[in-house]
C-alpha positions as CSV (number, residue, x, y, z in Angstrom):
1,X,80.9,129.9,-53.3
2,X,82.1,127.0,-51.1
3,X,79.8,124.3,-51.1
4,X,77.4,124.1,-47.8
5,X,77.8,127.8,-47.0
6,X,74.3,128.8,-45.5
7,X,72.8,130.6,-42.7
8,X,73.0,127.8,-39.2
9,X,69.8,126.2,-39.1
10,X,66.5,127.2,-37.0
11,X,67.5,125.7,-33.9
12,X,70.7,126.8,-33.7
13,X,69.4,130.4,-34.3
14,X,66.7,130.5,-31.9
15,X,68.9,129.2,-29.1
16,X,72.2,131.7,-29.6
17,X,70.6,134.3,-27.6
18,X,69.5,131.7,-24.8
19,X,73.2,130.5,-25.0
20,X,74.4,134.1,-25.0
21,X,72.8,134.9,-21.5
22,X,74.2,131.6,-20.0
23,X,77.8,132.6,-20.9
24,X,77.4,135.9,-19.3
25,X,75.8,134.8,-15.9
26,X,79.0,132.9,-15.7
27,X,81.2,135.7,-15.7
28,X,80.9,136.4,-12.6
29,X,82.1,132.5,-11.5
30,X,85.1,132.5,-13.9
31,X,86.4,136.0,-12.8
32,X,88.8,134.7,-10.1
33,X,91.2,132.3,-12.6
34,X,90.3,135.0,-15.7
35,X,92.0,137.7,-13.8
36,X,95.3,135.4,-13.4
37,X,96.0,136.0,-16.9
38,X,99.1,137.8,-18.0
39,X,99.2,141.2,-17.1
40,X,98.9,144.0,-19.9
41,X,101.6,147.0,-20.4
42,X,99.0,149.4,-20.4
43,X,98.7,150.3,-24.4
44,X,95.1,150.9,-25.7
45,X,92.8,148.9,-26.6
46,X,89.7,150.0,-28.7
47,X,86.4,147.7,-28.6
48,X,84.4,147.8,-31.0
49,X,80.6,146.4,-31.2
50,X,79.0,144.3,-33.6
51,X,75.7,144.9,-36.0
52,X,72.8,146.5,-33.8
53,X,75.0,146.7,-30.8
54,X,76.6,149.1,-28.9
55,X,79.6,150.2,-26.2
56,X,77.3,148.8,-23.3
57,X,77.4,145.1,-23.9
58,X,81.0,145.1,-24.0
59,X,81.7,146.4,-20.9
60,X,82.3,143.2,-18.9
61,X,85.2,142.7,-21.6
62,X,86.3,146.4,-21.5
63,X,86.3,145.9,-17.1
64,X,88.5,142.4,-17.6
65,X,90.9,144.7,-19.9
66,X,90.9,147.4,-17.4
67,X,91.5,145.0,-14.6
68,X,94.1,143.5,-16.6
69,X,95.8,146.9,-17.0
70,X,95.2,148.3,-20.5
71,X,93.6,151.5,-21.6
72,X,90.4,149.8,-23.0
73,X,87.9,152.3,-24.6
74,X,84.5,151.9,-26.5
75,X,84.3,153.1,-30.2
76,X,81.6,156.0,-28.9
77,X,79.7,156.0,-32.0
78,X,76.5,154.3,-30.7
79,X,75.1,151.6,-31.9
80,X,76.6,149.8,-34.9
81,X,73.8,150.0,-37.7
82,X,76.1,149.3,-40.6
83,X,78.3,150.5,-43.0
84,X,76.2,153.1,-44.6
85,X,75.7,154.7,-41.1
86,X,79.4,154.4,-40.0
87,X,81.4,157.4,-39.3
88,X,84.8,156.0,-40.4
89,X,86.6,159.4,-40.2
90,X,85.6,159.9,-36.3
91,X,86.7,156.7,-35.7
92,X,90.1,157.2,-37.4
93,X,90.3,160.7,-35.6
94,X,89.5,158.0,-32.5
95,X,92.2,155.8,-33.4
96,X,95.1,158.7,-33.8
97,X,93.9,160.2,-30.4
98,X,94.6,157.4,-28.6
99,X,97.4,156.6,-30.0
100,X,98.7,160.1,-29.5
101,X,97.7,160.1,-26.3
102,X,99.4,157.0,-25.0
103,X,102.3,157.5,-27.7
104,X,101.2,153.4,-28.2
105,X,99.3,151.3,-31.1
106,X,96.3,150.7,-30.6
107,X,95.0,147.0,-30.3
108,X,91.3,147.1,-31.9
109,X,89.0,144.1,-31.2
110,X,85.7,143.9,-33.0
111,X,82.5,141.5,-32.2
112,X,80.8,140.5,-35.8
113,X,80.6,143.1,-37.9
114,X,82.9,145.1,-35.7
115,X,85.6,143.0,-36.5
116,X,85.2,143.7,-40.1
117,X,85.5,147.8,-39.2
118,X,88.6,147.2,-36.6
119,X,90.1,145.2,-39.9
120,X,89.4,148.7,-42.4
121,X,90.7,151.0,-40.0
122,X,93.8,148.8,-39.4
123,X,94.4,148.9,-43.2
124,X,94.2,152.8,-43.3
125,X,96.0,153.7,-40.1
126,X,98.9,150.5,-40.2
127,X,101.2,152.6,-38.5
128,X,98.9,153.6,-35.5
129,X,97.2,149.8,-35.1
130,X,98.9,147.2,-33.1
131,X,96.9,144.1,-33.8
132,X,93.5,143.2,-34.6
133,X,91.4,140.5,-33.4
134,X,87.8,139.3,-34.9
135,X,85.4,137.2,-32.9
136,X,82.7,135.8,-34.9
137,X,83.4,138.3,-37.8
138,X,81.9,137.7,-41.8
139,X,85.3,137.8,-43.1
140,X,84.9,134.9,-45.7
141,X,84.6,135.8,-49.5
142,X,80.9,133.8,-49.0
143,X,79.3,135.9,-46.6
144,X,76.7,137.1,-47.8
145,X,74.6,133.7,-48.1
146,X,76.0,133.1,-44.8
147,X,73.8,134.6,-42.7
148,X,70.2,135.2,-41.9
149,X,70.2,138.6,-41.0
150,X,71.7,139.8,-44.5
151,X,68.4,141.1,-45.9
152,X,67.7,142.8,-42.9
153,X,71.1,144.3,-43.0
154,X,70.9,145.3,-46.7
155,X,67.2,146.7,-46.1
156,X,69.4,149.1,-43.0
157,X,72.1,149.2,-45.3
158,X,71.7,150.5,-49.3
159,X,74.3,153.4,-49.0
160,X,77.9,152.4,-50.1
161,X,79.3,154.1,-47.2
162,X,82.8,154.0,-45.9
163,X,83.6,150.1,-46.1
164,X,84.8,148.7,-49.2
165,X,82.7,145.3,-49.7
166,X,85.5,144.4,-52.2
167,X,88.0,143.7,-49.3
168,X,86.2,143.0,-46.3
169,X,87.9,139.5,-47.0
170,X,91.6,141.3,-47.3
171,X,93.7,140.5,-43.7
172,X,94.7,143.7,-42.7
173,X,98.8,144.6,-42.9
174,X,99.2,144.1,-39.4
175,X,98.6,140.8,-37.1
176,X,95.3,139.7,-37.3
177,X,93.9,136.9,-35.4
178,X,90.4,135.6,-36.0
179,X,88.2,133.9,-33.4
180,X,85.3,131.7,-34.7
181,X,83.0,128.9,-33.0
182,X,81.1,126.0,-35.0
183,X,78.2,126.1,-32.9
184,X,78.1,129.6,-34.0
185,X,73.8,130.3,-34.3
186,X,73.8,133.5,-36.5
187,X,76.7,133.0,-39.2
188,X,78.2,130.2,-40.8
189,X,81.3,129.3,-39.0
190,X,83.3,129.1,-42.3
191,X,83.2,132.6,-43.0
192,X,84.4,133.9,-39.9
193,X,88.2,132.1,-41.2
194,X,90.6,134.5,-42.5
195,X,91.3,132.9,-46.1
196,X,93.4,135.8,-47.4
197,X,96.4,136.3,-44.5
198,X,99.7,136.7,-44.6
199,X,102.9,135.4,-41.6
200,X,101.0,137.1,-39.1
201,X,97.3,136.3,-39.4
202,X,95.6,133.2,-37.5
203,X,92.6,131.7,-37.4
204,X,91.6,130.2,-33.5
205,X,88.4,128.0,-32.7
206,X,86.7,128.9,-29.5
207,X,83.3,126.7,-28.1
208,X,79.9,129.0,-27.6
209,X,77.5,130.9,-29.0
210,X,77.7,134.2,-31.8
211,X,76.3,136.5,-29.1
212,X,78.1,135.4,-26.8
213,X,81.8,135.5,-27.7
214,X,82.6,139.0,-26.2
215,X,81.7,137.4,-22.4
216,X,83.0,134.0,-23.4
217,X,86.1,132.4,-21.3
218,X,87.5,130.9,-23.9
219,X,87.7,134.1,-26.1
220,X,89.0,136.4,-23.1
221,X,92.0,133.6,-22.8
222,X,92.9,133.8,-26.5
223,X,92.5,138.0,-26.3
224,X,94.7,138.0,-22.9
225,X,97.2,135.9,-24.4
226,X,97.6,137.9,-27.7
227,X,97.3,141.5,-26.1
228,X,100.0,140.5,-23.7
229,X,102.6,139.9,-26.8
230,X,105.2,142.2,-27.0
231,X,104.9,144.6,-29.5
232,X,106.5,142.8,-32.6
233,X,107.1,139.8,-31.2
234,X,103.7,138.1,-32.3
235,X,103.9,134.0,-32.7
236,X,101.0,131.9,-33.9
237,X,99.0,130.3,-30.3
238,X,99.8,126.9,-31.2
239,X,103.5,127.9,-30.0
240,X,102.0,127.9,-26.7
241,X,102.3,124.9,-25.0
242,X,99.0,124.6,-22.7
243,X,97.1,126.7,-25.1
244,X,97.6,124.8,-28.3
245,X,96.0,121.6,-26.1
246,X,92.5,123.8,-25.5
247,X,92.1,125.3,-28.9
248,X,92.0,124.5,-32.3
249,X,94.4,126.6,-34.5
250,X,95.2,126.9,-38.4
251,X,97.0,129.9,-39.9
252,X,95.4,131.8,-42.6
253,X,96.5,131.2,-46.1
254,X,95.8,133.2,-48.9
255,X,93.9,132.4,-52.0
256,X,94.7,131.9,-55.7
257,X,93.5,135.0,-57.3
């Protein structure tokens, strides 16, 4: 285990939520530059929500999309409970629908523990997933002693279900970018870094809160900015020469087994 790896201290758990609530009352006030992002070319995108959350509080990310011009879509499985209550064959079945329908990959982005399910259905469907990015996702190896909320998790959670622990810390086969913030009130920012990636995996600091991140400016820049990639042409954001002045950037690198 990394040294220092431990749940964010009292303060900075108490006041996430607080935090949360202030970044989505400003929605509303950012909406006018947010929507002169680039433009998307229409190919899903598949949100998925994070531990005890469902389709409803992404919807002012899944409206920006839409506004934007992709086919953004919930998971429609509820609310996220955990692995042992996940239904990872609908959501494949979910996954191949959409990208029959649209004849496109499908971009997945995942909040938390979504992240870490967008990431196992990119490794089984490869061919059918465009790109995945995590905001404020357990990745790390050390993520179980980074966190809170893990007893509570493993009390909802003692069925092996359809994850594999083993390689929650695997970067999928496909690009992966992973969003993380230090001030971060639920997880330890460190294990939301991708530590096992490959040439097309990137790690990208944003500022605010864990609740937060799906109504957070600086996250809807980085997703606008990756989504709008042309399919196979994906470059790290540091290329980007406004961007890489705003954001904080390291690429992923894997470890010694």
């Amino acid at each position: 285990m990394e040294a220092g790896i431990a749940p964010p201290g009292r303060l900075s758990a108490v006041s996430d939520a607080p935090r949360a609530w202030l970044e989505a009352g400003a929605v509303p006030f950012n909406w006018w530059w947010l929507r002169l992002l680039p433009k998307g070319d229409g190919h899903p995108v598949m949100l998925i929500p994070g531990f005890a959350g469902s389709d409803t509080y992404n919807k002012p990310l899944r409206r920006f999309l839409l506004n934007q011009g992709y086919h953004a879509v919930g998971w429609k499985q509820g609310v996220n409970l955990g692995h042992s209550h996940l239904d990872l064959a609908q959501l494949s079945q979910r996954v191949e629908k959409l990208y029959g329908r649209k004849g496109r990959k499908v971009s997945l982005i995942g909040h938390s523990l979504g992240g870490i399910i967008a990431r196992e259905a990119a490794r089984r469907h490869p061919d059918k997933v465009r790109q995945v990015i995590s905001l404020g996702s357990p990745i790390g190896r050390d993520r179980n002693q980074a966190s809170a909320l893990n007893e509570l998790y493993r009390l909802m959670n003692t069925e092996p279900g359809d994850l594999n622990e083993g390689e929650w810390h695997l970067a999928p086969p496909v690009p992966s970018t992973a969003v993380y913030s230090r001030l971060d009130g639920v997880l330890d920012w460190r294990v939301c870094l991708q530590d096992d990636g490959h040439e097309q995996t990137e790690n990208i600091e944003v500022y605010g809160s864990h609740n937060g991140l799906t109504v957070n400016a600086m996250c809807w820049v980085v997703i606008a900015e990756r989504l709008a990639r042309a399919e196979g042409d994906w470059r790290p954001l540091g290329e980007n020469r406004l961007l890489r002045w705003l954001y904080r950037t390291s690429a992923a690198q894997s470890s010694p087994r």
